[in-house]
Backbone of each chain as ProteinMPNN parsed JSONL, in Angstrom:
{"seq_chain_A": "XXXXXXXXXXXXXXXXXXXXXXXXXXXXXXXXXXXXXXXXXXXXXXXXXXXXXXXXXXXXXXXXXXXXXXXXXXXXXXXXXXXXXXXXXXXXXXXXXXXXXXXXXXX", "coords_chain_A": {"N_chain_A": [[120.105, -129.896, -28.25], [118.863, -128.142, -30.264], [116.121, -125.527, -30.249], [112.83, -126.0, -31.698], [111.29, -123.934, -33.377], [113.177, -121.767, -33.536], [114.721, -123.074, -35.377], [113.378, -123.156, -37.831], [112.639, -120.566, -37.887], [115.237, -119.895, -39.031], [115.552, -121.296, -41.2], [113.61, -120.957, -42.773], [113.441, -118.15, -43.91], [115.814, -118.611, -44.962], [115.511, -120.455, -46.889], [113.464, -119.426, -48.922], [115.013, -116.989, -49.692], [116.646, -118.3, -51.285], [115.187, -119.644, -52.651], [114.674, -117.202, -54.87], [117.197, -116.761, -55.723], [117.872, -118.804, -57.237], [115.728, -120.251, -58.462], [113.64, -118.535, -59.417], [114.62, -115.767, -59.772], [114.05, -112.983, -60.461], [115.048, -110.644, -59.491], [114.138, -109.447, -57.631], [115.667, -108.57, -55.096], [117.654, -106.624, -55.876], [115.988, -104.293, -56.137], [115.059, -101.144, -55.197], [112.764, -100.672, -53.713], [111.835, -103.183, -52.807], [113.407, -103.256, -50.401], [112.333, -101.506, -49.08], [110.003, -101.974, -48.312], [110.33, -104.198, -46.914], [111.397, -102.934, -45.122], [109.414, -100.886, -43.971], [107.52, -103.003, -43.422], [108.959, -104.215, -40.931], [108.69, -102.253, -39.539], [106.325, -101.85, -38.949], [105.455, -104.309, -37.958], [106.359, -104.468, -35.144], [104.953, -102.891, -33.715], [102.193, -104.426, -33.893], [102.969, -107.113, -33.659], [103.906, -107.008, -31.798], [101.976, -106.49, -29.704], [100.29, -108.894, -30.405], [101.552, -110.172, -29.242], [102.28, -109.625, -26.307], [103.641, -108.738, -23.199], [101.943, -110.342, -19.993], [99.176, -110.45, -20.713], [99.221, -112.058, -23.414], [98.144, -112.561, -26.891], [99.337, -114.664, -28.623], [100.803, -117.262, -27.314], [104.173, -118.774, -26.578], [105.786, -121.979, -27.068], [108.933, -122.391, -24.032], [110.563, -124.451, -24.568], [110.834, -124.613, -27.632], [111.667, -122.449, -28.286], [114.401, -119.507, -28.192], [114.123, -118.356, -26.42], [115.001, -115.844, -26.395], [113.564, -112.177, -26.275], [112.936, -109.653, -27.818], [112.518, -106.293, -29.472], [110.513, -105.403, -26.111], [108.25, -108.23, -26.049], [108.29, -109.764, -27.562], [109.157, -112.75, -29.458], [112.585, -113.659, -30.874], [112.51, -115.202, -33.421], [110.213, -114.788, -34.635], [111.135, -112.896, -36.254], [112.301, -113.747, -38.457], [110.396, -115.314, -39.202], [108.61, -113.61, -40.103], [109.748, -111.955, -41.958], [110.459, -114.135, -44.078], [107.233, -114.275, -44.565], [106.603, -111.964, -45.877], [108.509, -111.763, -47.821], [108.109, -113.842, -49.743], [106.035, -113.631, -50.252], [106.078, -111.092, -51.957], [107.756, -112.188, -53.931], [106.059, -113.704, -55.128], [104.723, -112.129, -56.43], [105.862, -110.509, -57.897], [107.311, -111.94, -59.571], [104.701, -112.578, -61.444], [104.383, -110.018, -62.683], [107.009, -110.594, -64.101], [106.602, -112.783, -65.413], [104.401, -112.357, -67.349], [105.801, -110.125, -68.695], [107.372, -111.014, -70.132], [106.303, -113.436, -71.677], [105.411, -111.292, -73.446], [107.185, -110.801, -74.942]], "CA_chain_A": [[119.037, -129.848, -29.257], [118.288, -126.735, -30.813], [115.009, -125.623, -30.57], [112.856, -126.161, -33.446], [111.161, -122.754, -33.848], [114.393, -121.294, -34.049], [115.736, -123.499, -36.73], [112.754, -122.579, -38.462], [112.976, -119.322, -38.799], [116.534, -119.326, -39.991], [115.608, -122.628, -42.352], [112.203, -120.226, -44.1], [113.908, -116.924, -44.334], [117.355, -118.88, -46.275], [114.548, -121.038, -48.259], [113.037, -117.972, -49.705], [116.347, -116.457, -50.295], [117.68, -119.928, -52.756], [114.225, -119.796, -53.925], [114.638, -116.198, -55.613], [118.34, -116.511, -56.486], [118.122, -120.019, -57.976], [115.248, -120.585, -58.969], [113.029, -116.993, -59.853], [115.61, -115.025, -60.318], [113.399, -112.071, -60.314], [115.338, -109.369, -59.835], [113.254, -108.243, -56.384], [116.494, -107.871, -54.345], [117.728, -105.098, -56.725], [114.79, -103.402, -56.318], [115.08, -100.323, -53.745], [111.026, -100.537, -53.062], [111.612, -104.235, -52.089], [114.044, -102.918, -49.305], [112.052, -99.886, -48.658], [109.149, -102.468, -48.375], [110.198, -104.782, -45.661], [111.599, -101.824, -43.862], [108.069, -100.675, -43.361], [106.958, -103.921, -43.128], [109.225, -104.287, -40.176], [108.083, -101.311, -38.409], [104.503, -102.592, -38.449], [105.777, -105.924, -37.584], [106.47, -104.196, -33.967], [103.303, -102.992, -32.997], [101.356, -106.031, -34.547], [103.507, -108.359, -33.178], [104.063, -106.668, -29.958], [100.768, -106.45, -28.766], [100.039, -110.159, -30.232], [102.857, -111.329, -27.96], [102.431, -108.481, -25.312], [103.547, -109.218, -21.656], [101.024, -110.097, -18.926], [97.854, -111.097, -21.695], [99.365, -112.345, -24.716], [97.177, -113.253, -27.392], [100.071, -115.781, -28.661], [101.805, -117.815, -26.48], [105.121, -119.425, -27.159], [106.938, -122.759, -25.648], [109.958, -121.969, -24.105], [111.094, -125.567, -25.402], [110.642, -124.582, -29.022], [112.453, -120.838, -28.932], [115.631, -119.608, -28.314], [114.404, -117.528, -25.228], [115.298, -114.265, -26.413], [112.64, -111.72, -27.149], [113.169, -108.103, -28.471], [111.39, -105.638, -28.243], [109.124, -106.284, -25.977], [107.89, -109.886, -25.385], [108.458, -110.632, -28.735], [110.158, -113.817, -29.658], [113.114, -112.702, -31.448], [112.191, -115.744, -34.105], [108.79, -114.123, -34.941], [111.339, -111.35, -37.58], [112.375, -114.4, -39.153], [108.879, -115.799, -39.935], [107.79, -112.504, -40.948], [110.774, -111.781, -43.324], [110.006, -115.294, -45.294], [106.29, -114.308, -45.11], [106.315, -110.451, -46.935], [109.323, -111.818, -49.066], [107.714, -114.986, -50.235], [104.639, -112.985, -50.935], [106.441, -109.642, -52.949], [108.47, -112.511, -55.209], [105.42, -114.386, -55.844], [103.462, -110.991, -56.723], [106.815, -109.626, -58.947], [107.091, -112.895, -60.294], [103.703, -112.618, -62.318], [104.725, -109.329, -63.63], [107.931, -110.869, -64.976], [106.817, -112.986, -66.891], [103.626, -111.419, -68.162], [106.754, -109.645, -69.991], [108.867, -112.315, -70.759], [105.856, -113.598, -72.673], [104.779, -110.379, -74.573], [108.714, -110.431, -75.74]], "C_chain_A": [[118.514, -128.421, -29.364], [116.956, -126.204, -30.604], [114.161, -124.98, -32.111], [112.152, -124.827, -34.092], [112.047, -121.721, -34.408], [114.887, -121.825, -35.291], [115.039, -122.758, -37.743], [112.15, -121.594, -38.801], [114.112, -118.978, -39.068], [116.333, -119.706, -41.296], [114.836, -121.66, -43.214], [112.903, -119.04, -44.572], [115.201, -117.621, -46.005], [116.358, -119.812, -47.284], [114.241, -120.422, -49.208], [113.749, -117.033, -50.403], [116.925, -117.232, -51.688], [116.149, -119.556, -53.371], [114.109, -118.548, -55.458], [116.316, -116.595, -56.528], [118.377, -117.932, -57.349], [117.032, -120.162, -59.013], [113.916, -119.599, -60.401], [113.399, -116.407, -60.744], [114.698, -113.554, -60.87], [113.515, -110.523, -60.281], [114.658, -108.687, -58.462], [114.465, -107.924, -55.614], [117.442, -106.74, -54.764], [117.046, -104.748, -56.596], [114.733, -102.693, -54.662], [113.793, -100.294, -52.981], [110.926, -102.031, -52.254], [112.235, -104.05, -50.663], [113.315, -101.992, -48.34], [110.731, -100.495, -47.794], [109.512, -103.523, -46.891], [110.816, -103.984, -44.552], [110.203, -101.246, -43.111], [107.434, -101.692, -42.926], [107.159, -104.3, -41.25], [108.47, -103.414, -39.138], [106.555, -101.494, -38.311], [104.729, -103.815, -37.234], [105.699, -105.583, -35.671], [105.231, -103.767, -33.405], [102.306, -104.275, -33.069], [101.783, -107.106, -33.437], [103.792, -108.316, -31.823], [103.205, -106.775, -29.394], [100.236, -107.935, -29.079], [100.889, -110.846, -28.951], [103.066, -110.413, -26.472], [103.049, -109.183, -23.95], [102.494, -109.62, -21.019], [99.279, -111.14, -19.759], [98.6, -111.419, -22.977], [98.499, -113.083, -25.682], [97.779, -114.821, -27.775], [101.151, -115.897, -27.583], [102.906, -118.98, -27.307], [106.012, -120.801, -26.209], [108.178, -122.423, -25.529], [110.811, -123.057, -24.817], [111.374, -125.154, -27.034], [111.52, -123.239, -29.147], [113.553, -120.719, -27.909], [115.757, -118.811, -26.368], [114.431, -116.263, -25.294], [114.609, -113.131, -27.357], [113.137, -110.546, -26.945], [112.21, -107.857, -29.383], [110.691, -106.126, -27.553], [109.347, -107.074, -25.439], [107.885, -110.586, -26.802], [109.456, -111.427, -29.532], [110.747, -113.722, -31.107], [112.954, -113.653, -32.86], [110.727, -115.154, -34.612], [109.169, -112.777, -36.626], [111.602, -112.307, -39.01], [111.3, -115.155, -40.373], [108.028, -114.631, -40.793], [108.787, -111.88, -42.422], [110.137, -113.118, -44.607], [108.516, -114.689, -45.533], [106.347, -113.006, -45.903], [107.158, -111.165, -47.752], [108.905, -112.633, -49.851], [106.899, -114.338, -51.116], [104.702, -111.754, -52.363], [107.309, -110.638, -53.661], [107.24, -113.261, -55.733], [104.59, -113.241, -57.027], [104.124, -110.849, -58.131], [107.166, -110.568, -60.178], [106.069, -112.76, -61.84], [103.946, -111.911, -63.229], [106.134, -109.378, -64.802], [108.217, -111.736, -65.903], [105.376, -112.807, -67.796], [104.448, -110.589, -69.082], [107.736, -110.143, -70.568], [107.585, -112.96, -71.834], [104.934, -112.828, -73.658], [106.13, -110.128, -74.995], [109.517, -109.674, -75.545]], "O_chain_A": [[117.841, -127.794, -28.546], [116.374, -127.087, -31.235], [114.443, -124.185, -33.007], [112.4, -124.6, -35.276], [111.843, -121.005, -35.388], [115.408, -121.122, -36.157], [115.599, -121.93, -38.461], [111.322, -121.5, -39.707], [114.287, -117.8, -39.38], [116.638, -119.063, -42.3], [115.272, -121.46, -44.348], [112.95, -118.936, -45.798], [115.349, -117.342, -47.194], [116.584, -119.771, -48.493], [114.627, -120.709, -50.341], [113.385, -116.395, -51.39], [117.441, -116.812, -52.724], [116.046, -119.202, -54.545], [113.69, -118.79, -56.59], [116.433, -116.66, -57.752], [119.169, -117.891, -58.291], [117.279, -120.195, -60.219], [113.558, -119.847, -61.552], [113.046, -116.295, -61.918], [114.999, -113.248, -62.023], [112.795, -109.602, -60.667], [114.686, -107.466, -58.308], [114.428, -106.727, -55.329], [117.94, -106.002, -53.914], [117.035, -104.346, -57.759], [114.527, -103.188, -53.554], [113.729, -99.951, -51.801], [110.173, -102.175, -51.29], [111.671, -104.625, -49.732], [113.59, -101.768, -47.162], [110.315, -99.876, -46.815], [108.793, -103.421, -45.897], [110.78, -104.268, -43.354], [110.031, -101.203, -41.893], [106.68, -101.477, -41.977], [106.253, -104.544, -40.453], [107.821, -103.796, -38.164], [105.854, -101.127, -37.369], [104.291, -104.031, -36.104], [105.066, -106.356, -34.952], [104.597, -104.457, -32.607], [101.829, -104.883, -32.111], [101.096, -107.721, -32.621], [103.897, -109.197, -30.969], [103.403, -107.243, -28.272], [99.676, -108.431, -28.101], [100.743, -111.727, -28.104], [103.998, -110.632, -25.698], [102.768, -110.374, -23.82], [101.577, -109.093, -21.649], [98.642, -112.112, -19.354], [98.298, -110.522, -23.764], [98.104, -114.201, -25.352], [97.203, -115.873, -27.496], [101.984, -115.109, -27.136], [102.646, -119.741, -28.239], [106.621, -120.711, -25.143], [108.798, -122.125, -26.551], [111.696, -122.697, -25.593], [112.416, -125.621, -27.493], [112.069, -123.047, -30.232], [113.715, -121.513, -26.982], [116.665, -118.721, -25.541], [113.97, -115.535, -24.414], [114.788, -112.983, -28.566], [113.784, -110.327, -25.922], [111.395, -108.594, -29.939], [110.093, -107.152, -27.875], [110.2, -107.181, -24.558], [107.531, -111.74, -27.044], [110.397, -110.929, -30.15], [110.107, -113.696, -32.159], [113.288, -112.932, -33.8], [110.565, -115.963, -35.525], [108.457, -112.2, -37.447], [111.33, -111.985, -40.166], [111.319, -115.407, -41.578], [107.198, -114.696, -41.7], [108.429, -111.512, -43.541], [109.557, -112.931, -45.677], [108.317, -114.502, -46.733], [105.924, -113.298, -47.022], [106.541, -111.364, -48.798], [109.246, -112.351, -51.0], [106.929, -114.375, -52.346], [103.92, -111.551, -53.291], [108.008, -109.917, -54.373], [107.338, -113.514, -56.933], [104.055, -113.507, -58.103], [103.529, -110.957, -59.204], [107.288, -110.229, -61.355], [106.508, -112.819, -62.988], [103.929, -112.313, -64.393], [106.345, -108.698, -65.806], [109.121, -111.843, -66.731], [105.397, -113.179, -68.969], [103.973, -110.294, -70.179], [108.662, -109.773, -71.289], [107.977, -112.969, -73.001], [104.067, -113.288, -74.402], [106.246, -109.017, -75.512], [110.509, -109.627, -76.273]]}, "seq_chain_B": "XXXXXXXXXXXXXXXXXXXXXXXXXXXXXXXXXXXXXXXXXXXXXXXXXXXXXXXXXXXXXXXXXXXXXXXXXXXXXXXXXXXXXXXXXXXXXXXXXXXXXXXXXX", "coords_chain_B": {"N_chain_B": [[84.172, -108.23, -25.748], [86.826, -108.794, -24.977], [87.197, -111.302, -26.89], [87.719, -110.143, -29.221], [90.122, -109.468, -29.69], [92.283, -110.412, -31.851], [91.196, -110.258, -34.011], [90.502, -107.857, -33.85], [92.929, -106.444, -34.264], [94.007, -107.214, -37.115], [92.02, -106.241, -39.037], [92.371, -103.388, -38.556], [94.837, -103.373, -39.493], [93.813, -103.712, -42.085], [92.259, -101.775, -42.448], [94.128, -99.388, -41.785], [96.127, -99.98, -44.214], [94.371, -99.702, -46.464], [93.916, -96.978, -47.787], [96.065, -97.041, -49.543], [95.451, -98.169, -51.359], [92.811, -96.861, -52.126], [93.374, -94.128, -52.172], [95.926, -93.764, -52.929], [96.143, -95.321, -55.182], [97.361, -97.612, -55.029], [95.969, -100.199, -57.019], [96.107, -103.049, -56.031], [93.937, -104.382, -54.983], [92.47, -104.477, -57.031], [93.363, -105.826, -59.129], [92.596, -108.95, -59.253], [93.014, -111.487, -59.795], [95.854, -112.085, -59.93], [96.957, -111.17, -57.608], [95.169, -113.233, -55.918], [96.96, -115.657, -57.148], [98.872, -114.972, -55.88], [98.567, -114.607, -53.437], [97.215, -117.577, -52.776], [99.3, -119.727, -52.834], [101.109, -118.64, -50.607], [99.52, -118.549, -48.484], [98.612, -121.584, -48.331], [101.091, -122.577, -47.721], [102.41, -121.433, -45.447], [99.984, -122.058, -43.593], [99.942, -124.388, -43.544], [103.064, -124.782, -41.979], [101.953, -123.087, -39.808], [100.369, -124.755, -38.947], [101.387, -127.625, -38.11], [103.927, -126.138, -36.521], [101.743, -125.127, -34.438], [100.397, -127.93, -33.963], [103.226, -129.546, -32.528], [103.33, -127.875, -30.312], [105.061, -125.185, -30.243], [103.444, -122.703, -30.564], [100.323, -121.053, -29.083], [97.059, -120.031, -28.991], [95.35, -117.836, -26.733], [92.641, -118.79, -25.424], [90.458, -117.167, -24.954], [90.394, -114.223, -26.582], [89.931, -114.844, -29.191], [88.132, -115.429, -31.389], [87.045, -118.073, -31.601], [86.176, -119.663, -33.814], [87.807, -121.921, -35.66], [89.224, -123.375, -38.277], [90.547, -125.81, -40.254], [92.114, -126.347, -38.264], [93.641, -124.625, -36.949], [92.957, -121.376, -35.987], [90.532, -118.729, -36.861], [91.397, -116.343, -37.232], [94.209, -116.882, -37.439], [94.317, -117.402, -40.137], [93.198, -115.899, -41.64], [95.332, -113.732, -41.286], [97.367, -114.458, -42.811], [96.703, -113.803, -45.086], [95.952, -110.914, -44.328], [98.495, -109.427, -44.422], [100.437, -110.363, -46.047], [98.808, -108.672, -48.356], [98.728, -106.415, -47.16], [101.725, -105.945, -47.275], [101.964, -106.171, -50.3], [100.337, -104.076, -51.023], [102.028, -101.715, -50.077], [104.547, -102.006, -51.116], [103.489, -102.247, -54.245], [102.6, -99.025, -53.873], [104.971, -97.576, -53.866], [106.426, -98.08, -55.933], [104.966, -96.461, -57.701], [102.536, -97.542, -59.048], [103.67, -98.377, -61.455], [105.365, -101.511, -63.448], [108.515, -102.291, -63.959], [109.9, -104.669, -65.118], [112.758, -106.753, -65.314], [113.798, -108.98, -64.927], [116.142, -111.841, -65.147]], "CA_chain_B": [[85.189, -107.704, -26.24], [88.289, -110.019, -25.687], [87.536, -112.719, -27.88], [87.847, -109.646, -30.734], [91.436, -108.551, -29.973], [93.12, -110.44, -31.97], [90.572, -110.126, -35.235], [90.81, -106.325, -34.139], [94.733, -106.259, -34.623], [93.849, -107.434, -38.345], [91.12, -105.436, -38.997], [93.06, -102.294, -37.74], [95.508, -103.429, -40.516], [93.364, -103.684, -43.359], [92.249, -100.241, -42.698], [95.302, -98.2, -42.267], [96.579, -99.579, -45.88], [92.815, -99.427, -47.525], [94.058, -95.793, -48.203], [97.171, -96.86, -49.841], [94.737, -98.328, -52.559], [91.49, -96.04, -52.621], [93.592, -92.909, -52.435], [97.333, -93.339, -53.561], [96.392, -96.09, -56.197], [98.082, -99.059, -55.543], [95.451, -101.127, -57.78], [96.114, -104.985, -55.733], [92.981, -105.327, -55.051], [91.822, -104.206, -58.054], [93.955, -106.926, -59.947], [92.189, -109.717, -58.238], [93.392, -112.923, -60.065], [97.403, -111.67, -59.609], [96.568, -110.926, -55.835], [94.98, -114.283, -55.662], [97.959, -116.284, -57.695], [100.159, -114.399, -54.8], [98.179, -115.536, -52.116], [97.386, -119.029, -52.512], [100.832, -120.78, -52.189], [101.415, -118.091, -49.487], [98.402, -119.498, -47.338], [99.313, -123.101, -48.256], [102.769, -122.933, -47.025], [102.342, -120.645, -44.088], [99.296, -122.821, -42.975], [101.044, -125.855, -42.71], [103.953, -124.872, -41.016], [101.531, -123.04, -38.621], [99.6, -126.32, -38.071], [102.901, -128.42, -37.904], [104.215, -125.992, -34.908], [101.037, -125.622, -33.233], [101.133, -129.373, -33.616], [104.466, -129.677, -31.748], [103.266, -126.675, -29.315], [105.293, -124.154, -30.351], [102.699, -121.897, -29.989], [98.831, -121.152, -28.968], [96.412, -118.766, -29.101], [94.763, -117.796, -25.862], [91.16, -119.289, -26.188], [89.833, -115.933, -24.402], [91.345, -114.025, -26.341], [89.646, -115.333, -30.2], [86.5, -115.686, -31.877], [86.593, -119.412, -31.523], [86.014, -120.745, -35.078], [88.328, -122.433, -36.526], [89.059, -123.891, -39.642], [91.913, -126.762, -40.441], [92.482, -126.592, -36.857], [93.617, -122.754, -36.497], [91.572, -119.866, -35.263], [90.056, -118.097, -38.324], [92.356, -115.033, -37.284], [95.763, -117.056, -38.079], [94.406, -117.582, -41.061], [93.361, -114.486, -42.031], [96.464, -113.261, -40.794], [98.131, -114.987, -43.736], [95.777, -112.721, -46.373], [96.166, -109.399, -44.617], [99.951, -109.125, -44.105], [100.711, -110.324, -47.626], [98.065, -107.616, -48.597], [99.16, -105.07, -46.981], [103.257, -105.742, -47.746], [102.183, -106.231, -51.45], [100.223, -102.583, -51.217], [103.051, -100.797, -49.951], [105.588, -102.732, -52.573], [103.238, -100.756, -54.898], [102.564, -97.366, -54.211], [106.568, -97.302, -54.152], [106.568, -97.887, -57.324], [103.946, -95.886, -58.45], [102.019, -98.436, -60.166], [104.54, -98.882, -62.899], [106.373, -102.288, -63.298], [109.794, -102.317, -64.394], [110.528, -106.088, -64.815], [114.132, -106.578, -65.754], [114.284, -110.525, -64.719], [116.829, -112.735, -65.975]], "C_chain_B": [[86.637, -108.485, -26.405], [88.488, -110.804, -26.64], [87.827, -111.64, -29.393], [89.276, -109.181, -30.795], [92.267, -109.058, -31.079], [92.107, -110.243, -33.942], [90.804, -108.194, -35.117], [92.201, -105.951, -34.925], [94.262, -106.38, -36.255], [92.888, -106.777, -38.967], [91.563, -104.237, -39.325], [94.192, -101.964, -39.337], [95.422, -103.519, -41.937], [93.042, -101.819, -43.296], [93.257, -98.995, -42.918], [95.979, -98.377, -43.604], [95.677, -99.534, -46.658], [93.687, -97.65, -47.975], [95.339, -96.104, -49.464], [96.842, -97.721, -51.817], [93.727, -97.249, -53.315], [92.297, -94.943, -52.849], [94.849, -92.929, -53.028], [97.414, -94.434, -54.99], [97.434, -96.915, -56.328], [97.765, -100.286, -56.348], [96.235, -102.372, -57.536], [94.791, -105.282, -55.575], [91.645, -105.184, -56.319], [92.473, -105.378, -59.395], [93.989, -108.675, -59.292], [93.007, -111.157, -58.46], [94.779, -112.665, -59.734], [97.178, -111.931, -58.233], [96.473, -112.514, -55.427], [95.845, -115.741, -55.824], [99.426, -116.208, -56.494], [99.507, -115.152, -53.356], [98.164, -116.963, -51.405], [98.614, -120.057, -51.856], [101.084, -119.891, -50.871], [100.921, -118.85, -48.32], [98.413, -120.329, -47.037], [100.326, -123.086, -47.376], [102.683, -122.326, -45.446], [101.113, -121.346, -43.341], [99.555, -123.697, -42.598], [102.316, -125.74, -42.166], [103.132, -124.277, -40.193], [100.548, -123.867, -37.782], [100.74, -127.34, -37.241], [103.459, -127.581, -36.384], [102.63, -125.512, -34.063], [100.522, -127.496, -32.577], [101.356, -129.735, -32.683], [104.659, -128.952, -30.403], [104.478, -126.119, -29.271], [104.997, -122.981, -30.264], [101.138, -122.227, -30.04], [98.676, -120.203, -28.911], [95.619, -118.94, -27.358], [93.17, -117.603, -25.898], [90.281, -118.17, -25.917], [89.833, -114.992, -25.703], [90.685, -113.553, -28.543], [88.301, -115.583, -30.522], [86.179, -116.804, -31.977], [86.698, -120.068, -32.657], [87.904, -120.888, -35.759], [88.626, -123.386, -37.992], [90.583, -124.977, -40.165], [92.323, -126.52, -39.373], [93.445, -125.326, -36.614], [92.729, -122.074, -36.956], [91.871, -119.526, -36.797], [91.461, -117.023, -38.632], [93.376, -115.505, -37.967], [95.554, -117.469, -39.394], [94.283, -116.314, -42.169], [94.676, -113.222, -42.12], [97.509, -113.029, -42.086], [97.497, -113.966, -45.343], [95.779, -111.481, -45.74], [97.024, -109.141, -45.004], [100.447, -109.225, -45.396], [100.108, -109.162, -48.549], [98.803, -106.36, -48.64], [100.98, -104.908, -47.658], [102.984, -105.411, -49.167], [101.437, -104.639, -52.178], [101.338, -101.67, -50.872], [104.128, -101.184, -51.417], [104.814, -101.661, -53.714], [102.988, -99.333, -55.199], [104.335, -97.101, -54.313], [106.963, -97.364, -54.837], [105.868, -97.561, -57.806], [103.253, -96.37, -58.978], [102.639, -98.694, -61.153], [105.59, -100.035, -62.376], [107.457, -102.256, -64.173], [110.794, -103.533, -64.815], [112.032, -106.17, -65.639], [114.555, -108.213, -64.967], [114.85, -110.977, -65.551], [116.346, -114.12, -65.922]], "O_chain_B": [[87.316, -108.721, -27.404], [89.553, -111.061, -27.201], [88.094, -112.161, -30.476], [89.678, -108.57, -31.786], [93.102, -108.232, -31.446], [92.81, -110.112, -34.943], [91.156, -107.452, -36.034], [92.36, -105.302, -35.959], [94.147, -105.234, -36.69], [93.298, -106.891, -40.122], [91.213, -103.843, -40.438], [94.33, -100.934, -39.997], [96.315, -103.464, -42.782], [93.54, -100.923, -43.977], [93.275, -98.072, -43.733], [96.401, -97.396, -44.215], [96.035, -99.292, -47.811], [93.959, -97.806, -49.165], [95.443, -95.226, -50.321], [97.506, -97.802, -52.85], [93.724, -96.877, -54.489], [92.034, -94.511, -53.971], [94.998, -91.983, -53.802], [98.394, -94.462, -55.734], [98.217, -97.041, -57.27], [98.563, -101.205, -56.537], [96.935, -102.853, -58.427], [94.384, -106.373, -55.975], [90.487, -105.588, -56.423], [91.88, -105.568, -60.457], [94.956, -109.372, -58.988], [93.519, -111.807, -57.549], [94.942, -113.414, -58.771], [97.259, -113.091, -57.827], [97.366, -113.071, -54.789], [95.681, -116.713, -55.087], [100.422, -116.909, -56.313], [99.959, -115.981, -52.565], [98.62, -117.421, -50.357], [98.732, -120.779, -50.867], [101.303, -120.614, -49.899], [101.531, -119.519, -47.486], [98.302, -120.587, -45.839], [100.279, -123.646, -46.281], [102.95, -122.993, -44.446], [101.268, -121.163, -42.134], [99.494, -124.014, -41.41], [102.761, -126.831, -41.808], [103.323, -124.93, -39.168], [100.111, -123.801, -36.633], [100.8, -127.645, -36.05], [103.448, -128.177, -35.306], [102.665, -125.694, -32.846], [100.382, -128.015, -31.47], [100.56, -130.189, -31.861], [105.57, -129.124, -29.593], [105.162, -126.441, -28.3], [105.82, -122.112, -29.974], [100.631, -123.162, -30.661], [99.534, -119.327, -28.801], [95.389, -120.052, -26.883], [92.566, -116.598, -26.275], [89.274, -118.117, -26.624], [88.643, -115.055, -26.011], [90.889, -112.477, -29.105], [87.473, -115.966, -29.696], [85.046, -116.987, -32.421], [87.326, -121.126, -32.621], [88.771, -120.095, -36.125], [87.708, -124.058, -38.46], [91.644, -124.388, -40.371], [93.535, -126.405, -39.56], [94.07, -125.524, -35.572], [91.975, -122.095, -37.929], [92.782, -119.792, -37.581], [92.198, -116.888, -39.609], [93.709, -114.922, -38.999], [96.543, -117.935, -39.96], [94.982, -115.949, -43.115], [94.808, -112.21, -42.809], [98.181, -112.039, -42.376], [98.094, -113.676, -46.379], [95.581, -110.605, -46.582], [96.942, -108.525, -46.067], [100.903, -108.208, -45.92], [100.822, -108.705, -49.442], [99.263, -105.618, -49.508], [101.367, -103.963, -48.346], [103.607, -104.427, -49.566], [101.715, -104.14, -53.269], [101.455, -100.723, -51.65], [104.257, -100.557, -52.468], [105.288, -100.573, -54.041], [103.088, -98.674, -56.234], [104.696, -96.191, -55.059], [108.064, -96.82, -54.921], [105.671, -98.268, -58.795], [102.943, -95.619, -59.903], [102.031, -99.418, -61.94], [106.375, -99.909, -61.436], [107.134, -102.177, -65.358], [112.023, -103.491, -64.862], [112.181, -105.481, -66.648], [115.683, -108.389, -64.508], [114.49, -110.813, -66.717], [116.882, -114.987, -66.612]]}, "name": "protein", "num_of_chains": 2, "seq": "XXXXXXXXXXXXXXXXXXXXXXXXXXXXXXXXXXXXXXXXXXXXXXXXXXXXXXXXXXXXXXXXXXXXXXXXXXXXXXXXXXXXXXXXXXXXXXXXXXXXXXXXXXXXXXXXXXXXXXXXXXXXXXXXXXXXXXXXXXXXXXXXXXXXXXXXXXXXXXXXXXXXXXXXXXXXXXXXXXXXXXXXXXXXXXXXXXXXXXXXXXXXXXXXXXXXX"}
């Protein structure tokens, strides 16, 4: 049995993915600022997330039942890039979204 | 002081991209209803799966650690959490594009 934190950050990241290419269609993964964007995002993601999940005091704690075990950098559970990928990407197609069709309905 | 670390962490993070509005003009939070249209389902969705695995104990917060209040049964912070991070990703997303959108959706 898998554990289920793990599934679910493979399951949200590939959700978010079908949701743009199927359903959006948006156009954000052409876009070099969307790349450029969770690249920085990432490199936040490590301090943030490192010191939430630090060694010794962690603010979040994780069951080992539920994750895969294997944290990078750090103490940070390597499911934590997954959850954060679906959350910035979710968030920059809902944003890019608006602006696309704010011009889809001025023609 | 402990119970603020983890509202500090967020805090910490509104400030270092506040510049990336007041001074480089990313106008998000100046386009409040958009911002807010972006947020909502964000918060929704990301709230209930982080109820659902704290739930299941997948994870906790260390009660030390937190400012205590909660709200739908997570700490204020993880909720807040869900309105900086989107924030801040969706300020960087724009100063990188200068404020100009380019929409080209099919």
């Amino acid at each position: 049995m898998a554990a289920e934190y793990t599934i679910a950050a493979i399951a949200a990241p590939a959700a978010v993915v079908a949701l743009e290419l199927l359903i959006f269609r948006t156009g954000l993964f052409r876009q070099a600022r969307y790349w450029i964007t969770l690249a920085i995002a990432l490199a936040f993601q490590l301090p943030v997330d490192g010191w939430l999940t630090r060694a010794g005091r962690p603010i979040v704690r994780y069951s080992a039942a539920a994750t895969s075990g294997l944290r990078f950098p750090w103490h940070i559970p390597v499911e934590d890039f997954g959850f954060g990928f679906a959350l910035v990407t979710l968030t920059l197609l809902l944003w890019r979204r608006q602006a696309v069709q704010a011009e889809h309905d001025r023609g | 002081m402990d119970r603020w670390q983890y509202a500090a962490v967020l805090a910490a993070c509104v400030v270092i991209t506040l510049p990336l509005e007041v001074i480089l003009g990313a106008r998000v939070y100046r386009r409040p209803a958009r911002l807010a249209l972006t947020l909502v389902p964000v918060v929704l969705v990301f709230a209930v799966w982080d109820l659902l695995a704290a739930r299941r104990g997948h994870w906790w917060w260390s009660p030390d650690q937190v400012v205590g209040v909660h709200l739908a049964g997570l700490p204020i912070e993880e909720l807040l959490f869900f309105l900086v991070v989107p924030i801040c990703a969706v300020l960087t997303y724009e100063v990188l594009g200068s404020g100009r959108e380019t929409p080209r959706g099919r």
